[in-house]
C-alpha positions, 0 to 999 in steps of 0.5 A: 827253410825246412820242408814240412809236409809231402802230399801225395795224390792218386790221380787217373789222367785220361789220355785224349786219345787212346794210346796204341803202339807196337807195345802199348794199348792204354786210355789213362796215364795212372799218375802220381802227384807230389807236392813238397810243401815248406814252412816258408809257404812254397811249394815244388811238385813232381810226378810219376805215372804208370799204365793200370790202377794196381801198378799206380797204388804200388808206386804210391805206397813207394812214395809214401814210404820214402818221404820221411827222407825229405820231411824236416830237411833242407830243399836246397840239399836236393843231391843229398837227399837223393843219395840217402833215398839211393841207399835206401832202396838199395834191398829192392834195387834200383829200378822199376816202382822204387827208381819211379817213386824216388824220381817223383820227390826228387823232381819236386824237391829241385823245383822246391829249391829253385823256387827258393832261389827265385830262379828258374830250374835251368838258371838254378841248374847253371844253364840260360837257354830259354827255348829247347828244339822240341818234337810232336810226341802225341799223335801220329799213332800206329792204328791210325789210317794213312788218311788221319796221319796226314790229318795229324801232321798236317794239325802239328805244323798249325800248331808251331812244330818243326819236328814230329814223331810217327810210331811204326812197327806194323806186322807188315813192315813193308806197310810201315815204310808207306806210311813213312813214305808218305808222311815225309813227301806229305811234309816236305824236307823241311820238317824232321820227321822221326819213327819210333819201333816201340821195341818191336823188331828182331835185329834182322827186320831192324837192319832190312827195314831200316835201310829201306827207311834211309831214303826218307831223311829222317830224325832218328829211329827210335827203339828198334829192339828190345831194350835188353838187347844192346849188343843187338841195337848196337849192330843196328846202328853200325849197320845203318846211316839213320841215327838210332835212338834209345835208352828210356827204358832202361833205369840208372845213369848205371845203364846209360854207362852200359849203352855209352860204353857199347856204343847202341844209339847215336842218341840216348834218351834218359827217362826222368822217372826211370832215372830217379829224377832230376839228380839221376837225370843230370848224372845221365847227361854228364856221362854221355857228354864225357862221350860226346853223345847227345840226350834226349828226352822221354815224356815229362815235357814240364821238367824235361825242358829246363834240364835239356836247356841246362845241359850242353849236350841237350838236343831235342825235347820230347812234347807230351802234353798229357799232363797238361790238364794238371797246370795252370797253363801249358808251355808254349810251342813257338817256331819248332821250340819249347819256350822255358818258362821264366819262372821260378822253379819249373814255372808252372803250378798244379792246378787245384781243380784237376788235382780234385777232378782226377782224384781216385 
């Protein structure tokens, strides 16, 4: 089997709700869809994204420049042609727009394979799990009102989660530990609850603030700091008995070592795009098993969910249905979990007419 055509598409995806955190404020995901086509009729997709119209056309001129390494080859050699995309970027580095536009073909390159196989991902990856631990990601936003949170929760729930994630880092933080407050007693000790910073406090704030968060049983606390700052996240989470997590902002299994290695989360959150894809995805994984840490997902709840159902050391899946729109049919929340789709490949299919309907 030989791949025989890349296609790209630039598409605009409108959030359902505008997105404002303590770093964010955007109403579309600028998205990147590849389908790798073959000369057997199959094919695998995968995408990237970016906030703004700009940023999307440069991730998509990356792509383009980059398929001539998958055209004419093998999809199974997915590994190699990984590693020959990894030198190739090598001049403008391995991180940002070049890690994104790598991730985007070289997911669509492991969903190729695996449909080749007849296999799902997670099978074709070694693994059998058939559902994954998941959390509600979107909702529960920082401008909402104390009134529409408790609205949104309570929505979650109906809908089979188990676990949900509230965005905190208000410039009032003593507002922030209310709405947790409130939130928690509104869910009751049954549901994980978890916050997430948005990198938005200093080390001090993260330490005063996160203690007072103590009392609330919750999940994990979700970047308290700048990325860059790892020393400082590390003390936060010395300092603190709630687990931190954080990792998906940064590029590389490369960085997921620096994190192990200054012991800055409890829990690791390898990005799939920022990691250049499955392949980078999995090297992440297998270096914080080496240090018995955990992973997490970040966004990309279509291939995020085979690969945490692949690895031993998967812990919670990331629910992001912005994308939805872009499939036939959505994955299924049943009782707190993903179910992974039985399928092969990553089992679900692009949708012709939203790939016309979002179209820039």
């Amino acid at each position: 089997m030989k791949i025989t055509r890349v296609v790209v598409h630039r598409l605009s995806v409108p959030l359902p709700r505008p997105v404002r955190t303590a770093r964010h404020d955007h109403a579309h995901a600028d998205t990147v869809v590849v389908e790798m086509r073959t000369d057997q009729g199959l094919v695998g997709s995968g995408y990237c994204f970016a906030f703004g119209a700009h940023r999307a056309r440069a991730l998509a001129a990356l792509v383009e420049d980059l398929v001539p390494l998958w055209e004419g080859r093998d999809p199974a050699a997915a590994r190699a042609h990984f590693a020959a995309a990894w030198r190739a970027i090598n001049f403008v580095g391995h991180a940002g727009v070049a890690m994104m536009a790598l991730a985007a073909l070289d997911t669509a390159c492991w969903d190729l394979a695996a449909r080749a196989a007849g296999l799902p991902l997670v099978r074709y990856l070694g693994g059998e799990r058939t559902r994954v631990p998941t959390y509600a990601s979107a909702g529960l936003w920082l401008d909402y009102t104390l009134d529409e949170l408790l609205a949104e929760a309570a929505r979650f729930r109906a809908q089979g989660h188990r676990a949900m994630k509230l965005r905190i880092g208000r410039p009032r933080p003593a507002e922030d530990v209310e709405r947790v407050r409130r939130v928690r007693e509104a869910l009751g000790p049954d549901v994980g609850l978890l916050v997430d910073v948005n990198q938005g406090w200093d080390e001090a704030t993260a330490i005063r603030v996160g203690r007072e968060l103590e009392a609330f049983d919750l999940y994990w606390l979700e970047e308290p700091l700048p990325y860059q700052d790892l020393e400082g996240c590390a003390r936060v989470a010395a300092a603190l008995t709630v687990p931190v997590a954080t990792g998906e902002t940064d590029y590389g299994s490369q960085a997921i070592r620096r994190h192990l290695e200054l012991r800055a989360a409890d829990v690791l959150m390898p990005d799939l795009q920022r990691m250049g894809g499955v392949s980078g995805f999995l090297d992440a994984a297998t270096l914080c098993r080496a240090w018995h840490q955990p992973v997490s997902s970040h966004l990309f709840t279509e291939a995020s969910c085979h690969l945490l159902a692949a690895v031993e050391n998967g812990l919670i899946l990331e629910h992001m249905p912005w994308w939805e729109a872009l499939y036939t049919e959505p994955l299924t929340v049943a009782d707190g979990h993903v179910l992974v789709p039985d399928r092969p490949g990553l089992g679900v299919d692009l949708a012709p007419a939203a790939l016309a309907r979002f179209r820039v």
